[in-house]
N, C-alpha and C positions, 0 to 999 in steps of 0.2 A: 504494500500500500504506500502510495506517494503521496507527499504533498506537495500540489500545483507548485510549478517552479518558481523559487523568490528571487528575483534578478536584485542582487542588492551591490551597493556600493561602498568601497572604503577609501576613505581619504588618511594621507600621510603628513603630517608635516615635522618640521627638522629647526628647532632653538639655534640663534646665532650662536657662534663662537664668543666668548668674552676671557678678557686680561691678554690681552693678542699686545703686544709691542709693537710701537708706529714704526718700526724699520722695516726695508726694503723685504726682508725676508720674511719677515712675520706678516705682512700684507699677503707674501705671495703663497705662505702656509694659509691664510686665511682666505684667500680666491680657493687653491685646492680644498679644503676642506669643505667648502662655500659648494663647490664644483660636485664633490663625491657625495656629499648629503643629496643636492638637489637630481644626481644621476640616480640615485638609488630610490627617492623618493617616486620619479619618474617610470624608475623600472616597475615599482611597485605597483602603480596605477596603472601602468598598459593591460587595455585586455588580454586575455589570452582564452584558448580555444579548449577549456577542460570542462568537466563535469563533477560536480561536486555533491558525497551525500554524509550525510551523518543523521543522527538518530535524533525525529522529530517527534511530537509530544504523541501523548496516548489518548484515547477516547472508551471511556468502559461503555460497552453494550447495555449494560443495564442500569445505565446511570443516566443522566443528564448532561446536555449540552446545551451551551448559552441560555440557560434555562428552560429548555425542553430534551423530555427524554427522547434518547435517543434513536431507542427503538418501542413503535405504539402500537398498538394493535385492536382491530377494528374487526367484530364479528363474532368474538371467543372471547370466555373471559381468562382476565389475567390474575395472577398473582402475585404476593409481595416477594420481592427477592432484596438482596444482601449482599454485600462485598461486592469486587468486582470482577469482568470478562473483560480486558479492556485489549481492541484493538491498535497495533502499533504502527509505527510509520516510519516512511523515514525521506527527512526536508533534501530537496535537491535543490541546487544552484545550478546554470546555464544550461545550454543544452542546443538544440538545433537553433542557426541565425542568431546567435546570442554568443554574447560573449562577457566573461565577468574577470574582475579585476586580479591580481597574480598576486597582491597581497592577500585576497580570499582566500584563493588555491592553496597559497602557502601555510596559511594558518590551516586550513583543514587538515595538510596533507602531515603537519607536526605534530597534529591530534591525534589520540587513541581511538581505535574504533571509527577511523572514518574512514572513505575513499575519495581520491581524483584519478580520476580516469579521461584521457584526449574523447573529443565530441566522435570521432569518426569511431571511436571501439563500441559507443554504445548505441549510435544512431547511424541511419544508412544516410549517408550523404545529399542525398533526394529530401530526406524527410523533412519537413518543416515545424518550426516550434508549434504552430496551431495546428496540426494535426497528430503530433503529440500529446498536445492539450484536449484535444475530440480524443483522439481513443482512449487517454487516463477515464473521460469521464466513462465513456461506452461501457469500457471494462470496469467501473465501477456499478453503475445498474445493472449490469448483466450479472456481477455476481452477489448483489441484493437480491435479484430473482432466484438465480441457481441457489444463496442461502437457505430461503425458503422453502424452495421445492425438496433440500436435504433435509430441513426442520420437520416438514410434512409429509416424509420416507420417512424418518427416523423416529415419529410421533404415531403413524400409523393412518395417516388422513390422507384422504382422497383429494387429486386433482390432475389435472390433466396440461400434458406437454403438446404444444403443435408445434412443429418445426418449419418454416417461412424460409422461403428464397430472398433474402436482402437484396443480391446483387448477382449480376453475372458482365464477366469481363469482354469485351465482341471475341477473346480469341478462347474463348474456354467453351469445350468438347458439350456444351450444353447450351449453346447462345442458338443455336437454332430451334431444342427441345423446348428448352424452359422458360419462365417467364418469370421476373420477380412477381411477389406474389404468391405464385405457387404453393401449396400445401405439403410438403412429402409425406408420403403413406407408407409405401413400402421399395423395397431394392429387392432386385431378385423375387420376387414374391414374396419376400419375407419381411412381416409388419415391422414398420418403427415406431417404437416407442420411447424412445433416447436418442439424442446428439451421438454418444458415443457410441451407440451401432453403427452409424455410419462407414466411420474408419473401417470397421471388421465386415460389414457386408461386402465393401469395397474392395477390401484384401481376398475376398476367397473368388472374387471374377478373374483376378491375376492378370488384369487388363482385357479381357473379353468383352464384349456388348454384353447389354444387360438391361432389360428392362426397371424402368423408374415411374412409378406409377404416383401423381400425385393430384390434390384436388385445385379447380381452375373455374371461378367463378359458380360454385355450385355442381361443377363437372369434375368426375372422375376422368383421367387422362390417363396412358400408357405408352412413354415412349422409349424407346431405345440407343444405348449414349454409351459408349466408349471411354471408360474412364483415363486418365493418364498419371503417369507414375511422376511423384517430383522428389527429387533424390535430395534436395532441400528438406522436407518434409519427411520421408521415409515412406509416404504410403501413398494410394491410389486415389487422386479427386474426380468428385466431379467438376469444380472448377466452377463454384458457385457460394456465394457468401450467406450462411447461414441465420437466421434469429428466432433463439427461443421465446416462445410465445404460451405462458404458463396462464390457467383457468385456478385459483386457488379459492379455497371456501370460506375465506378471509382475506385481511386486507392487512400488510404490516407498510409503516412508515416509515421511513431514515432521515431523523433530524441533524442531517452532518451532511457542511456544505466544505467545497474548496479541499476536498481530499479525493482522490482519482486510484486506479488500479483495481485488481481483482484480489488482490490476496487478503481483505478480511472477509473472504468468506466463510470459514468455520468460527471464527467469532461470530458475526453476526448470526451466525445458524443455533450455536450453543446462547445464544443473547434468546433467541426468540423459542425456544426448546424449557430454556431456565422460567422465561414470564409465562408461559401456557401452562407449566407442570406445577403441581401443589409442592409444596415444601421449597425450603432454600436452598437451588444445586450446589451453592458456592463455600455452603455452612460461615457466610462471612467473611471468609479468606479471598484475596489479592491475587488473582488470575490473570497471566498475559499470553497471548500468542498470536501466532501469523498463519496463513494456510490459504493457498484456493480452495474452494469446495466447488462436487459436482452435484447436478439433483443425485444423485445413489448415494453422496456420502463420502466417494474418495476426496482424500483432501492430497492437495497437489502441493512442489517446490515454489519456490517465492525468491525475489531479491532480497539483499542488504539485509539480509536476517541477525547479523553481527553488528547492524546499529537498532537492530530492533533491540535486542536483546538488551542494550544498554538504556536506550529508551525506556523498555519496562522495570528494569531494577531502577534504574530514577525514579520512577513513578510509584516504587513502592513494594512490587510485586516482587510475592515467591514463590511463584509458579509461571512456567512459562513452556505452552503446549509448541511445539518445532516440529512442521512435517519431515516424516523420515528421508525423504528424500533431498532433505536438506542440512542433513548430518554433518558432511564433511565442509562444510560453509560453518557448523556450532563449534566442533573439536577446538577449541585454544582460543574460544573466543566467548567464554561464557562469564561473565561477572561474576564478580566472590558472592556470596551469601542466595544465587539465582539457583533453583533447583528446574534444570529442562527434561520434559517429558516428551517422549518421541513418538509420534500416531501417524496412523495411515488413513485413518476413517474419521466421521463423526462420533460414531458409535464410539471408540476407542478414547476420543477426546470426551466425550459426557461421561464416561464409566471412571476415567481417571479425576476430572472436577469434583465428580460426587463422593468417589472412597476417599479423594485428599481429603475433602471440604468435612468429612466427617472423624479427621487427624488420621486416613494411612501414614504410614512412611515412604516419604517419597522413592527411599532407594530401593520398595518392593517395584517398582516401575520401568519401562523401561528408556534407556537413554542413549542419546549417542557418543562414541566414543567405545 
């Protein structure tokens, strides 16, 4: 989880010299010196072309922001809860067509726990800052939705997935089949009911045609499309831009603006799991973690999870749930007094809150390292 980039500035300045003696030399030490301040002051202010992150504040799921909670819920009732879930982040500086100043850089890059990194290693050359800014937010509603849909797999409630043609590019193997809009139904004859069938229906064509049957203004449609392989990727597209389109039997709210990305979503899934369930998940205790979630409940790798981690021990917390797949990112980077729990699932992340929150010991758990 990012927070929108803060393009910020530092200024330097440099005290004359004083007790200098009016002779010839001492003049000319004191133009050099006059000289070396102001070159370095200079240096310091020119932009330069890096990307800057360190660990920005926390947001508990079940708490409030700027005086509204965070997370509300409209439909079901809720219950009182306790302590905190608090999703992490972490503050970036510069990034595509931006440029921030080398005394920034420098101070980040002498700090603990942070990173500078050149613009071209984490952004494709092409990319522009505003549409970095469009997909933080994209990827941040979309995984409000997929929270949900994990909340309401993991709670046992009903609701329904459509999956929606966003986009098709003129040269992908489906600009003549399909149409945004479109509904997908099934591949191969076999129903979808998940995003993540896709990729596997996809893999067992092995690139053969294949019918794709989708709905088109009230019409059932069946057409036939040749997937193709992108070695970027690892697997077989259709070459069409996807959005989940969830029917849920409730309505939850996210009172949290000006933070972008996908990775609090097993926070907010265990946020909205903890208010619908009787009893206190958290038993009171100081909960932090980072994690995509899917609707089934896998929770996926994340960035800068090593200034998440610092972020939460700031903030208080001693606990902090880390997907596994983000292990060797934790090893050597975890704060004294921070106890991290390693999860693959939701399931696994609610079962460990609830035995901590009721004093297990964290070390029956398991961790990375």
């Amino acid at each position: 989880m990012r927070l929108k980039p803060a393009f910020r500035t530092t200024s330097v300045t440099s005290e004359p010299a004083t007790g200098v003696r009016r002779d010839g030399s001492a003049r000319l030490r004191n133009v050099t010196g006059w000289a070396t301040a102001l070159l370095t002051a200079t240096a310091l202010v020119v932009p330069v072309n890096f990307v800057t992150e360190e660990a920005g504040p926390t947001f508990n799921t079940i708490g409030e922001t700027d005086g509204e909670q965070l997370i509300s819920i409209e439909g079901r009732q809720s219950y009182p809860v306790s302590g905190a879930l608090d999703m992490t982040t972490v503050s970036v500086a510069g990034g595509p067509n931006t440029r921030i100043f080398a005394v920034q850089t420098l101070g980040t890059w002498l700090a603990s726990h942070t990173m500078v990194v050149p613009t071209e290693l984490m952004y494709d050359p092409t990319v522009t800052n505003e549409q970095v800014t469009t997909k933080n937010a994209s990827d941040m509603s979309n995984s409000q939705e997929s929270a949900q849909a994990a909340a309401m797999t993991y709670l046992h409630e009903d609701f329904t997935e459509k999956l929606k043609i966003a986009d098709i590019p003129g040269d992908s193997p489906s600009a003549k089949a399909l149409k945004p809009g479109d509904e997908l139904v099934s591949i191969g004859g076999q129903q979808i009911k998940h995003f993540e069938q896709i990729a596997d229906l996809l893999a067992q064509t092995k690139g053969r045609p294949v019918d794709v049957t989708v709905k088109r203004d009230g019409r059932t449609l069946t057409e036939k499309i040749t997937p193709t392989y992108s070695e970027k990727a690892d697997k077989y597209l259709l070459g069409v831009a996807v959005k989940k389109d969830y029917d849920f039997p409730i309505k939850v709210k996210y009172g949290l603006e000006e933070v972008g990305g996908p990775s609090a979503g097993m926070m907010f899934s265990l946020g909205i799991i903890d208010e619908l369930t009787p009893g206190q998940m958290t038993g009171g205790k100081h909960f932090a973690g980072t994690g995509t979630i899917d609707a089934e409940g896998k929770v996926g790798p994340i960035g800068g999870i090593a200034q998440k981690m610092v972020g939460a021990k700031d903030a208080g917390a001693e606990f902090f749930l880390a997907p596994a797949d983000n292990c060797q990112d934790v090893v050597g980077h975890v704060p004294d007094g921070l106890s991290v729990i390693k999860v693959d699932s939701l399931s696994q992340a609610a079962d460990a809150v609830e035995k901590l929150g009721t004093g297990a010991d964290p070390a029956g758990f398991p961790t990375c390292g």
